[in-house]
DRENDO-1510 file (C-alpha; in Angstrom, 1 decimal, always signed):
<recs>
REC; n; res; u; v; w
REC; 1; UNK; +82.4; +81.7; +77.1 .
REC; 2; UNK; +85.1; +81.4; +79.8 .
REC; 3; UNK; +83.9; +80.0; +82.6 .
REC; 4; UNK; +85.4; +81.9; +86.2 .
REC; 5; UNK; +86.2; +80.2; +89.8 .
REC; 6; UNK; +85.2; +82.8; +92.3 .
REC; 7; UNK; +87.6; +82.6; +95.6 .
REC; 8; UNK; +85.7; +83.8; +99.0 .
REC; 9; UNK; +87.1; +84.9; +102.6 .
REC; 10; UNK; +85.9; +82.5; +105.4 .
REC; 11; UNK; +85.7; +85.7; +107.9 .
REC; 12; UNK; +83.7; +88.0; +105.8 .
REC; 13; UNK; +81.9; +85.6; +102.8 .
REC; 14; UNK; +82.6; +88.0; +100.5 .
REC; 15; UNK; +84.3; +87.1; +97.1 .
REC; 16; UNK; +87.9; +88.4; +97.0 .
REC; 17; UNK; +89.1; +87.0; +93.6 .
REC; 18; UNK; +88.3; +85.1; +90.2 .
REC; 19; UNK; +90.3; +82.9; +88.3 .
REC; 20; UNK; +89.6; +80.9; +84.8 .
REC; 21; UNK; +88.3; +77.3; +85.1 .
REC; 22; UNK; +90.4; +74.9; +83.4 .
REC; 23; UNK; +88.0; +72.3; +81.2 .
REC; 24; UNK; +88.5; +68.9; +81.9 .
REC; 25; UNK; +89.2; +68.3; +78.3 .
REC; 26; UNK; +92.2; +70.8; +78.6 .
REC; 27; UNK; +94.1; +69.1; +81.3 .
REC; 28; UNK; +96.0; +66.5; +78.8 .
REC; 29; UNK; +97.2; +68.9; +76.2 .
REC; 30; UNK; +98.8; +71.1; +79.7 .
REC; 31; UNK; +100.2; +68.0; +80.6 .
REC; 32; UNK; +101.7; +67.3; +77.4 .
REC; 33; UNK; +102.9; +71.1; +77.2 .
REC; 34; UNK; +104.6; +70.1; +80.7 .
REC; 35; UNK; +106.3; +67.4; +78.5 .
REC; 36; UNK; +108.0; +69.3; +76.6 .
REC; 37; UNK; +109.2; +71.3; +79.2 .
REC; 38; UNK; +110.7; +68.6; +81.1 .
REC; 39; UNK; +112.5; +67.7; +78.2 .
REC; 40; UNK; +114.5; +70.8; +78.8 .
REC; 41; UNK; +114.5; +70.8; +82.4 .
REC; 42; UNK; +115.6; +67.7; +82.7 .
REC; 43; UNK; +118.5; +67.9; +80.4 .
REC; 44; UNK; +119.9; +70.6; +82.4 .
REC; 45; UNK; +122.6; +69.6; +85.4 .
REC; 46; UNK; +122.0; +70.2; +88.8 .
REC; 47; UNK; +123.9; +73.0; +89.3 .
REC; 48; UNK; +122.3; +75.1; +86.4 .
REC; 49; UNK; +119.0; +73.9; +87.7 .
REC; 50; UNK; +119.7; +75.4; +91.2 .
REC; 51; UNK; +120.7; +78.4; +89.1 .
REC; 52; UNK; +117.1; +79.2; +89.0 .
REC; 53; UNK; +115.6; +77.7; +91.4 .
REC; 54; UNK; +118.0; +80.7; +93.4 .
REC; 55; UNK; +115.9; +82.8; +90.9 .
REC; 56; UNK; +112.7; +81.6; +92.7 .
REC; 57; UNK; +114.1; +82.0; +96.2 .
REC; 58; UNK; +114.9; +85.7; +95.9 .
REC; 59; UNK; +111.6; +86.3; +94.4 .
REC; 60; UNK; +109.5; +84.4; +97.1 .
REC; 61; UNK; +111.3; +86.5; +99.6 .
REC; 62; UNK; +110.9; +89.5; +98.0 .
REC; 63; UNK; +106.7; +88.8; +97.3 .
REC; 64; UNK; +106.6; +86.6; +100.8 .
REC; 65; UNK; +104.4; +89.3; +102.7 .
REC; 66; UNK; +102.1; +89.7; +99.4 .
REC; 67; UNK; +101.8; +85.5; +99.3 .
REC; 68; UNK; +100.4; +85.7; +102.6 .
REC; 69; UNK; +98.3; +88.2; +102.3 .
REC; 70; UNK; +96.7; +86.3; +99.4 .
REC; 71; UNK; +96.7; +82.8; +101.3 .
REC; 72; UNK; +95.0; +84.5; +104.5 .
REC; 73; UNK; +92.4; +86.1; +102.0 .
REC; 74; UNK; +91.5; +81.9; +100.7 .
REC; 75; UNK; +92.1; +80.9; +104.4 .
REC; 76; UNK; +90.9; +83.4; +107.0 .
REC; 77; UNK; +94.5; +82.6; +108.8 .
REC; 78; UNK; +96.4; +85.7; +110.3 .
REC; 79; UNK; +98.9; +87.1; +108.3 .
REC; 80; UNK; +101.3; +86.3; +111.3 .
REC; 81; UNK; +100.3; +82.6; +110.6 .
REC; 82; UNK; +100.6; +82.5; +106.6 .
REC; 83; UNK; +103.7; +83.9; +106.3 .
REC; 84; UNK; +105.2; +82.0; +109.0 .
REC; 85; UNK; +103.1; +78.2; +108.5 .
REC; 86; UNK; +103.2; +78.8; +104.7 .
REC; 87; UNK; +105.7; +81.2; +102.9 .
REC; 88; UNK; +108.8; +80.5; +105.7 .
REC; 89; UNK; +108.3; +76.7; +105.6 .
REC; 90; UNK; +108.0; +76.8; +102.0 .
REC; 91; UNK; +111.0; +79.1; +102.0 .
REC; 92; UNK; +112.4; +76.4; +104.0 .
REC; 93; UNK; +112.2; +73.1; +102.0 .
REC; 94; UNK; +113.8; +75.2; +98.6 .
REC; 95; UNK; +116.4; +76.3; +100.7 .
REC; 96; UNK; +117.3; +72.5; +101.7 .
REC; 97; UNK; +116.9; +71.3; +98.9 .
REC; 98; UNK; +119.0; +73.9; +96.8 .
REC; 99; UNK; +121.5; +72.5; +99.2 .
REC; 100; UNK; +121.0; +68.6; +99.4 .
REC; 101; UNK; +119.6; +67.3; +95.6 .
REC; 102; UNK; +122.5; +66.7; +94.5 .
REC; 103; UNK; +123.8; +64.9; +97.5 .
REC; 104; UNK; +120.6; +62.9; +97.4 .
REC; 105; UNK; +120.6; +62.2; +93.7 .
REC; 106; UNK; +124.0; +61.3; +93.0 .
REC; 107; UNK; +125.0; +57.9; +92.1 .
REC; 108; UNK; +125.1; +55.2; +95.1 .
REC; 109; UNK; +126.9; +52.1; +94.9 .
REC; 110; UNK; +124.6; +48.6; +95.4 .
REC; 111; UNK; +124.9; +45.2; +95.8 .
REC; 112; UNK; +123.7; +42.1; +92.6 .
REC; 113; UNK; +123.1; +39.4; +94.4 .
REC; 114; UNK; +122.8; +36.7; +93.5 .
REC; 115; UNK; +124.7; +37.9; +90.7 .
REC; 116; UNK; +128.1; +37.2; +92.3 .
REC; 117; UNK; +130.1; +37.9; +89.3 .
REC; 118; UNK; +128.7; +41.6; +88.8 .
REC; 119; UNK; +128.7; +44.9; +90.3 .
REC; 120; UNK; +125.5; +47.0; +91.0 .
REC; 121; UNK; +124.8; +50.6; +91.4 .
REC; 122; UNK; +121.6; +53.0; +91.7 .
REC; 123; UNK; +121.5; +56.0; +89.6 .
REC; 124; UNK; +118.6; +58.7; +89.8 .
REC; 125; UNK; +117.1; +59.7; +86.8 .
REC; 126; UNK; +114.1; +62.7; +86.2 .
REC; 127; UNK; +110.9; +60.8; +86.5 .
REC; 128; UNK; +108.7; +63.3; +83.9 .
REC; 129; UNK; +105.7; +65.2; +84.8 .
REC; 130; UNK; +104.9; +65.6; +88.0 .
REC; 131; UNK; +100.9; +66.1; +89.3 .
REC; 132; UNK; +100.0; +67.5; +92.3 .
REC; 133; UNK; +96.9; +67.9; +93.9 .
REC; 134; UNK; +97.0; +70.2; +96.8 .
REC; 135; UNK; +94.4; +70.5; +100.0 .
REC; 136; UNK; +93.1; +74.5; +101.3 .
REC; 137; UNK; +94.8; +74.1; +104.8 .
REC; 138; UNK; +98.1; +74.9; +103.8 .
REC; 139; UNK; +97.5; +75.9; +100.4 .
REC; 140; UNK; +101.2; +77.2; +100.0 .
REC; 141; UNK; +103.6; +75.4; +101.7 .
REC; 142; UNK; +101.8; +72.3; +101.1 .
REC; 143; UNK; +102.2; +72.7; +97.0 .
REC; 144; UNK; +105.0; +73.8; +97.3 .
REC; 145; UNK; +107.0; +70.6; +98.8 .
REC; 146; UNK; +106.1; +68.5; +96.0 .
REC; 147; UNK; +106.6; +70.8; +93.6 .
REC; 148; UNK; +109.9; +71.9; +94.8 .
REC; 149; UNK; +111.1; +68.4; +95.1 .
REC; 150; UNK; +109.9; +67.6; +91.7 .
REC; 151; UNK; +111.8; +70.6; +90.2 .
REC; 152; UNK; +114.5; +69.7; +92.1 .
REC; 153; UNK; +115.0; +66.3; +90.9 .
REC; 154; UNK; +114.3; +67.5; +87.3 .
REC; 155; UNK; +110.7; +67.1; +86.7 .
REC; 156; UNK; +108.2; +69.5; +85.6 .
REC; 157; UNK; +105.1; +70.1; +87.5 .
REC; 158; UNK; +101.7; +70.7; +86.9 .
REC; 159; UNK; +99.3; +71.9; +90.4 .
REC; 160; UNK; +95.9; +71.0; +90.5 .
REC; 161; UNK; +95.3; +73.4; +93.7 .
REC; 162; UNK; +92.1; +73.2; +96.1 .
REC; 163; UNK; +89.0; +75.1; +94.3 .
REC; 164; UNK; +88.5; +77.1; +97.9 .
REC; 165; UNK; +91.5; +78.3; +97.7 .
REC; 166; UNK; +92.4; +79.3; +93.3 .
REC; 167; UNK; +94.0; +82.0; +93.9 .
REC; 168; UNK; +96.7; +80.9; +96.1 .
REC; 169; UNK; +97.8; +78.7; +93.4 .
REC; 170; UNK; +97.4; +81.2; +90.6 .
REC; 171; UNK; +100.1; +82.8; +92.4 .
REC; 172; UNK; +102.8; +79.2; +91.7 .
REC; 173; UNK; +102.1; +80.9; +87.8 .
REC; 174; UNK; +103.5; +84.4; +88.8 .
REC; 175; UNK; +106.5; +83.4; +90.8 .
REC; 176; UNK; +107.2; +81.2; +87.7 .
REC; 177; UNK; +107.2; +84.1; +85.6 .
REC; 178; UNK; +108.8; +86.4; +87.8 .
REC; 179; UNK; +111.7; +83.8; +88.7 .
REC; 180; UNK; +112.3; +83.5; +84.7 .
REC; 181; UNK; +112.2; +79.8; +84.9 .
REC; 182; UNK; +111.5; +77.7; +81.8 .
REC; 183; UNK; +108.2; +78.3; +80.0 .
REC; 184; UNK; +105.6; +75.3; +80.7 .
REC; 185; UNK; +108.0; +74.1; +83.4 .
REC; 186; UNK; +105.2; +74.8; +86.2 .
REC; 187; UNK; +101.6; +74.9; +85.1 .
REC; 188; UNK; +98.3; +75.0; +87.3 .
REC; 189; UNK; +94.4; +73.9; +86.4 .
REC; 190; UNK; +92.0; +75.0; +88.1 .
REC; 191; UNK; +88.8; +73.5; +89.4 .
REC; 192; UNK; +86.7; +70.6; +91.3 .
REC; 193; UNK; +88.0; +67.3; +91.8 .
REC; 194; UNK; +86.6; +66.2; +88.2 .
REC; 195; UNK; +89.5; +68.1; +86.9 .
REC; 196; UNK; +91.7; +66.4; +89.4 .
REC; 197; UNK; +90.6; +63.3; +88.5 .
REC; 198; UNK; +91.4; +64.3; +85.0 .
REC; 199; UNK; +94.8; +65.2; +86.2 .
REC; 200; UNK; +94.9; +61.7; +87.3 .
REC; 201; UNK; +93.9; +60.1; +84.2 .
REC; 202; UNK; +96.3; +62.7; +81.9 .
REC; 203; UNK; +99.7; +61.2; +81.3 .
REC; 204; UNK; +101.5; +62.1; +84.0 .
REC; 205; UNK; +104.6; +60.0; +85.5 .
REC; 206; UNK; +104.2; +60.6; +89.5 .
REC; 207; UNK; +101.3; +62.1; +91.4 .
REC; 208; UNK; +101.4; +63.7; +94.4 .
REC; 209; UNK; +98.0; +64.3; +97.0 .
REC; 210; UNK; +97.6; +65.8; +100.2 .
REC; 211; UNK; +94.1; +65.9; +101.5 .
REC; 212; UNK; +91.5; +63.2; +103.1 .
REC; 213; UNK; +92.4; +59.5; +103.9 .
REC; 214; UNK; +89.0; +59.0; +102.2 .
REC; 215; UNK; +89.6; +61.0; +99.0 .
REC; 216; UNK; +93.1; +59.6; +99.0 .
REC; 217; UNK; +92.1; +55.9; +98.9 .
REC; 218; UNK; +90.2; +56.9; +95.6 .
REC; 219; UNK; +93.5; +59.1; +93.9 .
REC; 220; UNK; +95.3; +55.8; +95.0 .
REC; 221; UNK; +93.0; +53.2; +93.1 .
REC; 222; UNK; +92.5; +55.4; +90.0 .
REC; 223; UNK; +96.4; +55.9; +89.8 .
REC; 224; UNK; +96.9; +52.4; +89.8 .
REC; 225; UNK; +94.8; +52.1; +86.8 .
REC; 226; UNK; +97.5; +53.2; +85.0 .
REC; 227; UNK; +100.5; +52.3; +87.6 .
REC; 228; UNK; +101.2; +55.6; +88.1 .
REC; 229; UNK; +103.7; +55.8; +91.5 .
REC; 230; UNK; +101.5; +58.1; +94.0 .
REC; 231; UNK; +102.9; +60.1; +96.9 .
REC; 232; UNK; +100.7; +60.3; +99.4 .
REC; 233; UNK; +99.6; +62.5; +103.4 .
REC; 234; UNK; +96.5; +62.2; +104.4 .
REC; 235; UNK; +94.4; +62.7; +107.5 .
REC; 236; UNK; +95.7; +62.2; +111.4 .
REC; 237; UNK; +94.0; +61.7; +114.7 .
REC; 238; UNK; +97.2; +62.5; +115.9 .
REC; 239; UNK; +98.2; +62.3; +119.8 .
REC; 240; UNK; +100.0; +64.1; +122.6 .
REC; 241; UNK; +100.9; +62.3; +125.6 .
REC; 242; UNK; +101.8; +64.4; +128.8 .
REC; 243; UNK; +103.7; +62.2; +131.4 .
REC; 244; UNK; +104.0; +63.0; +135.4 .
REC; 245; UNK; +107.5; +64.9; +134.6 .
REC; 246; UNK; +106.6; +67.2; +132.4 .
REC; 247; UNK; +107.1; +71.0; +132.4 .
REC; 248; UNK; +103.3; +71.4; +132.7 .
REC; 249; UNK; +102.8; +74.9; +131.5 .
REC; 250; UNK; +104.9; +74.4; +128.9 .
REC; 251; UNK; +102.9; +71.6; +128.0 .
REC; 252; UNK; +99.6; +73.2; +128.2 .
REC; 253; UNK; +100.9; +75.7; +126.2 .
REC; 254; UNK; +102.0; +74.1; +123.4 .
REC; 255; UNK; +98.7; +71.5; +123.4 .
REC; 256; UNK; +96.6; +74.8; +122.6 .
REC; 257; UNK; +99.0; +75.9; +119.9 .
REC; 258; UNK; +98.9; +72.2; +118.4 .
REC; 259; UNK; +95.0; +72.1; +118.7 .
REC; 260; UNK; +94.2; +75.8; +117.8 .
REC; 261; UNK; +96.7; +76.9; +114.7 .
REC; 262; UNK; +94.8; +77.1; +112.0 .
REC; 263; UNK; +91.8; +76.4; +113.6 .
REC; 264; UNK; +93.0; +73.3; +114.4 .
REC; 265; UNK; +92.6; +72.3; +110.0 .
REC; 266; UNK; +96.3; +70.6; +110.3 .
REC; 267; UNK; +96.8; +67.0; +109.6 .
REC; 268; UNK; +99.0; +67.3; +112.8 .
REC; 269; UNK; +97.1; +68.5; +115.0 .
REC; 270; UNK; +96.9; +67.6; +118.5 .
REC; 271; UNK; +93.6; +66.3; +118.6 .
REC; 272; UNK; +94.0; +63.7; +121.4 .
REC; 273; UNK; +95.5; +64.6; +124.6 .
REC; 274; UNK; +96.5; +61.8; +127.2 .
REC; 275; UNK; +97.6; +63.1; +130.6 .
REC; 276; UNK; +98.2; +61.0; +133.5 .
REC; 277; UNK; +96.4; +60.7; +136.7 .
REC; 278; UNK; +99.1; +62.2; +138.9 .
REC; 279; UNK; +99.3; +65.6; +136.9 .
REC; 280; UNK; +96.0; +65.6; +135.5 .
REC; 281; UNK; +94.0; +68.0; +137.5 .
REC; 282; UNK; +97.1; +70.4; +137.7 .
REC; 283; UNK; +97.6; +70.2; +133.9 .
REC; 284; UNK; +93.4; +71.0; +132.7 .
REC; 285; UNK; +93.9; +73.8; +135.2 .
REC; 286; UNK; +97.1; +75.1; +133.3 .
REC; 287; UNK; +94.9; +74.3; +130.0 .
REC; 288; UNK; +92.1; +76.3; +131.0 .
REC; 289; UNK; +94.0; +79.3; +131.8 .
REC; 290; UNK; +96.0; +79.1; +128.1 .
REC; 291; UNK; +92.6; +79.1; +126.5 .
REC; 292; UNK; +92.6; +82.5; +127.1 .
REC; 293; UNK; +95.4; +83.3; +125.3 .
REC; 294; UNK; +93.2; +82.6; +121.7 .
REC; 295; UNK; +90.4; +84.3; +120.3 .
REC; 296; UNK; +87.6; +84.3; +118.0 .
REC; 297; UNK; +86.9; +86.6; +114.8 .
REC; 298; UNK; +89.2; +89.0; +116.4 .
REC; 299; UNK; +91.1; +89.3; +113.4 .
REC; 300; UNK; +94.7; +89.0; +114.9 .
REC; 301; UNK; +97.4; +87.1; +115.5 .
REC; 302; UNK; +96.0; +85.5; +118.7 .
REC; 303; UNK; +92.6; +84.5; +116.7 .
REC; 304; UNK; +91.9; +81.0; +115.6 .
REC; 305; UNK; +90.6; +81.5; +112.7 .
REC; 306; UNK; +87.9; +80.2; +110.5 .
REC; 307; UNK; +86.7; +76.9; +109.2 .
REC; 308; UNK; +88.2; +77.2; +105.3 .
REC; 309; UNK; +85.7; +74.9; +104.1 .
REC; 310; UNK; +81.7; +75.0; +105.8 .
REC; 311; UNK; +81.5; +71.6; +105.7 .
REC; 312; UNK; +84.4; +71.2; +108.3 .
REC; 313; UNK; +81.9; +72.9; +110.5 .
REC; 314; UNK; +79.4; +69.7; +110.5 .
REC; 315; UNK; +82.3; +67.6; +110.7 .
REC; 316; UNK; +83.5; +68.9; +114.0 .
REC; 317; UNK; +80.0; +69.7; +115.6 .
REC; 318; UNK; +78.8; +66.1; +115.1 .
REC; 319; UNK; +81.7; +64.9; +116.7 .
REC; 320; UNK; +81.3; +67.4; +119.7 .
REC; 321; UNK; +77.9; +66.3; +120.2 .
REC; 322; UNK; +78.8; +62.4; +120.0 .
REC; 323; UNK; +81.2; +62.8; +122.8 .
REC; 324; UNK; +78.3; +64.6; +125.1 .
REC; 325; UNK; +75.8; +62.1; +123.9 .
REC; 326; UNK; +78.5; +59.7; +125.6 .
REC; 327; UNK; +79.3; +61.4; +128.8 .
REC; 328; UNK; +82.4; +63.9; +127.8 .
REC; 329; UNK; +81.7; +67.3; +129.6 .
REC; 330; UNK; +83.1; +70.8; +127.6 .
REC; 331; UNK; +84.5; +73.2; +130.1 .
REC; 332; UNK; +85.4; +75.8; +127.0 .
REC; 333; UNK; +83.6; +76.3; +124.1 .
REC; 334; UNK; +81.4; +74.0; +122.4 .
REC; 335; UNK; +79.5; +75.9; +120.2 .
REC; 336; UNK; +79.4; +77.7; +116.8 .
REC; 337; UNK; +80.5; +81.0; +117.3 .
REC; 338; UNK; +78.1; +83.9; +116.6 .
REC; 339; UNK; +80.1; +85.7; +113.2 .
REC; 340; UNK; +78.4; +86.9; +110.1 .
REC; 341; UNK; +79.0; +84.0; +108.5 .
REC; 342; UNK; +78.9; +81.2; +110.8 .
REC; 343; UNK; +82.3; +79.8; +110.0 .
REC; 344; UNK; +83.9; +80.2; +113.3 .
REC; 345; UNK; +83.8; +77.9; +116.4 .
REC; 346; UNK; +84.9; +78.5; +119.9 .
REC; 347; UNK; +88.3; +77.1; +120.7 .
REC; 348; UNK; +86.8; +74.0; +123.0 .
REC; 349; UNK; +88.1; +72.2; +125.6 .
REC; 350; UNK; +86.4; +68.6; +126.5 .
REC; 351; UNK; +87.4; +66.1; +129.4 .
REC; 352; UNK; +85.8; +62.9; +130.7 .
REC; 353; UNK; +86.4; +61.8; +127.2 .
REC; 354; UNK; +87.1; +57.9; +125.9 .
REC; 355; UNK; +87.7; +55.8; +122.8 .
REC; 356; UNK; +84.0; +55.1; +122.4 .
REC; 357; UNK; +83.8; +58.7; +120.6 .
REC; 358; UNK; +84.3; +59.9; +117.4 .
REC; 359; UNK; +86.3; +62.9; +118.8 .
REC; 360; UNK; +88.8; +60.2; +119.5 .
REC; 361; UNK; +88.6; +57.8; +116.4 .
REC; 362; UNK; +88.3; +59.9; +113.5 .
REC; 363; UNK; +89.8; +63.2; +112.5 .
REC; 364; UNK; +88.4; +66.1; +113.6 .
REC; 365; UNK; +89.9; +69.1; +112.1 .
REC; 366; UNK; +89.4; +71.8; +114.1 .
REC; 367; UNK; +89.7; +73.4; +117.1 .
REC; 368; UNK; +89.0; +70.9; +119.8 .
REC; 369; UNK; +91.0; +69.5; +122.5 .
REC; 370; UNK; +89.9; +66.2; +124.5 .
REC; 371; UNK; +91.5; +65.6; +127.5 .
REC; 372; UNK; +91.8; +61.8; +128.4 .
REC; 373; UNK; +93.1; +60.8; +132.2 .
REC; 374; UNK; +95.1; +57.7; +132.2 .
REC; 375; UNK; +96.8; +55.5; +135.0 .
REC; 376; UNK; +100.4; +55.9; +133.3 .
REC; 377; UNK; +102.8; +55.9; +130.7 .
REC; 378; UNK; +101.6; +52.4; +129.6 .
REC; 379; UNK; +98.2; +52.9; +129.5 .
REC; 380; UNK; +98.7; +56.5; +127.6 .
REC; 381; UNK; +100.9; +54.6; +125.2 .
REC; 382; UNK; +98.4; +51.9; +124.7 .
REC; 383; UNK; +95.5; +54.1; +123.7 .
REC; 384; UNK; +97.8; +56.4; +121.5 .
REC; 385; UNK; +98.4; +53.8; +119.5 .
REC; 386; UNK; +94.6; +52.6; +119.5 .
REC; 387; UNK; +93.8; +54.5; +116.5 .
REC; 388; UNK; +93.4; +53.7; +112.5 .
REC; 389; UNK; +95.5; +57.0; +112.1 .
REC; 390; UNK; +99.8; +57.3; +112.4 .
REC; 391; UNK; +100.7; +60.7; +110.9 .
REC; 392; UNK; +102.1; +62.6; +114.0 .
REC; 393; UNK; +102.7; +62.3; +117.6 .
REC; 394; UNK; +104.5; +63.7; +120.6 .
REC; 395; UNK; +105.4; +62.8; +124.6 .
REC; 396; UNK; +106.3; +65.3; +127.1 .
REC; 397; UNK; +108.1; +64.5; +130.0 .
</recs>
């Protein structure tokens, strides 16, 4: 009997779409079907593989508003913010790279030393199959960079997509289909991270995971069980320094929109917000005020939108309460909003707020925004870079 992966919507709980588990025991032979393909693929030049990766261009523009549609069913996001954080990005790094590979791939001249009496080059060859593994955040656009730069290059691919979010990378299959390219050349398998790990332990040639600095410590270690080369982003605690020459509405602004897209589930988030003492009471004013430019559940554009995943809701209420515990005061928010089902949680605004706290040391991931006063430019610098985290950042001045 087939075995089905049910996909629910964070805003209403309610299921919204099945697709067929993969069995562990089925991941190599996909892989090895991949094989094949690349075989193919990779025979082909560059300029008769951008012949149909044009193909899958036109039809991601022509499907873009159904794409989103499906990722804000898996996500709770607007549609506003799928198609423009997820289809339009994704839209974005096929349309570079239709331009650049070959510019990036072709042959660069190199030095032999200490080989005097030679000459060197670099050539770029297809690496094989590519696996990704691919977080619920960005569900889209976050597949679809490795998987476009893997085609690109001449590799075939096989997705290993986020069990919150199946049907989102069902949809890689479709577009596949629809765009005419290659049979086998882009695969998915669906399930829990045992059929990721068996994705791991297939034989595939590069790997590719975006999630958890945790979970991606483990994908490294296993991958270099078989020295498999592993591309990896993980978490971010990632900080936004506001300096005494800033434009500070601007500034505000665009702290709440780094702290509240996506309900603040980005691995670049602003989730640390240094201000300095000559601008700081002025600037949480401004800040206050743009808080009411979001909402909650409202099911629009201007919402936040819900936690993907419930655990993410422990996650970010433990680390609320730690900084109270330690003296941080919430001036907006700080509770679970009241939804039907409990996934939701007011956009929140804390100050008084220091590197004791886990709001400050670990990643949050979600809609929180501490505000930390510092003496100046030094001092903000210093404590930016206090942290175990070094994804993302940003000054204002």
């Amino acid at each position: 009997m087939t075995e089905m992966l049910t996909s629910y919507d964070p805003r209403t709980g309610l299921a919204v779409g099945t697709v067929e588990l993969t069995p562990v025991e089925a991941v190599p032979e996909v892989v090895e079907r991949s094989r094949k393909a690349f075989t193919s693929w990779s025979s082909l030049s560059h300029a008769e593989r951008r012949v149909h990766l044009r193909r899958l261009k036109k039809v991601m523009l022509e499907d873009g508003e159904h794409i989103a549609s499906v990722i804000r069913s898996e996500t709770g996001k607007s549609i506003e913010a799928a198609y423009a954080t997820d289809v339009l990005t994704s839209l974005s790094v096929l349309d570079f790279y239709l331009r650049k590979a070959e510019k990036i791939l072709r042959p660069r001249r190199g030095g032999s030393w200490p080989y005097i009496s030679t000459k060197g080059w670099t050539e770029y060859h297809p690496r094989g199959v590519a696996g990704v593994i691919s977080p619920n955040n960005y569900p889209f656009f976050l597949t679809m960079i490795p998987l476009v730069t893997s085609l690109a290059a001449g590799c075939s691919v096989v997705v290993k997509p986020s069990e919150i979010t199946p049907l989102t990378g069902a949809l890689l299959v479709d577009l596949a289909r629809k765009a005419e390219l290659p049979e086998d050349l882009i695969q998915v398998v669906q399930g829990d991270g045992s059929v990721g790990e068996a994705l791991i332990d297939s034989p595939v040639d590069v790997l590719a995971f975006t999630g958890s600095t945790r979970v991606g410590k483990i994908v490294a270690a296993r991958a270099a069980e078989g020295l498999i080369p592993v591309v990896l982003e993980l978490g971010g605690n990632d900080a936004m320094v506001v300096l005494e020459d800033a434009d500070i509405k601007q500034a505000a602004r665009a702290a709440l929109w780094g702290g509240m897209l996506n309900g603040g589930q980005a691995c670049t988030s602003v989730e640390r917000l240094y201000v300095v003492d000559e601008i700081y009471d002025e600037f949480t004013t401004e800040l206050e005020k743009a808080f009411d430019l979001v909402t909650v559940a409202s099911d629009d554009k201007r919402d936040v939108g819900p936690f993907i995943h419930a655990p993410q809701r422990d996650i970010v209420e433990a680390h609320v309460n730690d900084a109270v515990a330690k003296g941080a005061r919430v001036i907006r928010g700080g509770q679970p909003a009241v939804t039907p089902t409990g996934l939701y949680y007011e956009p929140t605004l804390m100050v008084d707020v220091d590197h004791s706290m886990l709001i400050t040391q670990d990643e949050t991931f979600g809609p929180v925004l501490p505000v930390i006063r510092v003496r100046d430019e030094a001092e903000a610098l210093q404590l930016a870079n206090d942290n175990r985290f070094g994804l993302h950042g940003s000054v204002w001045t």
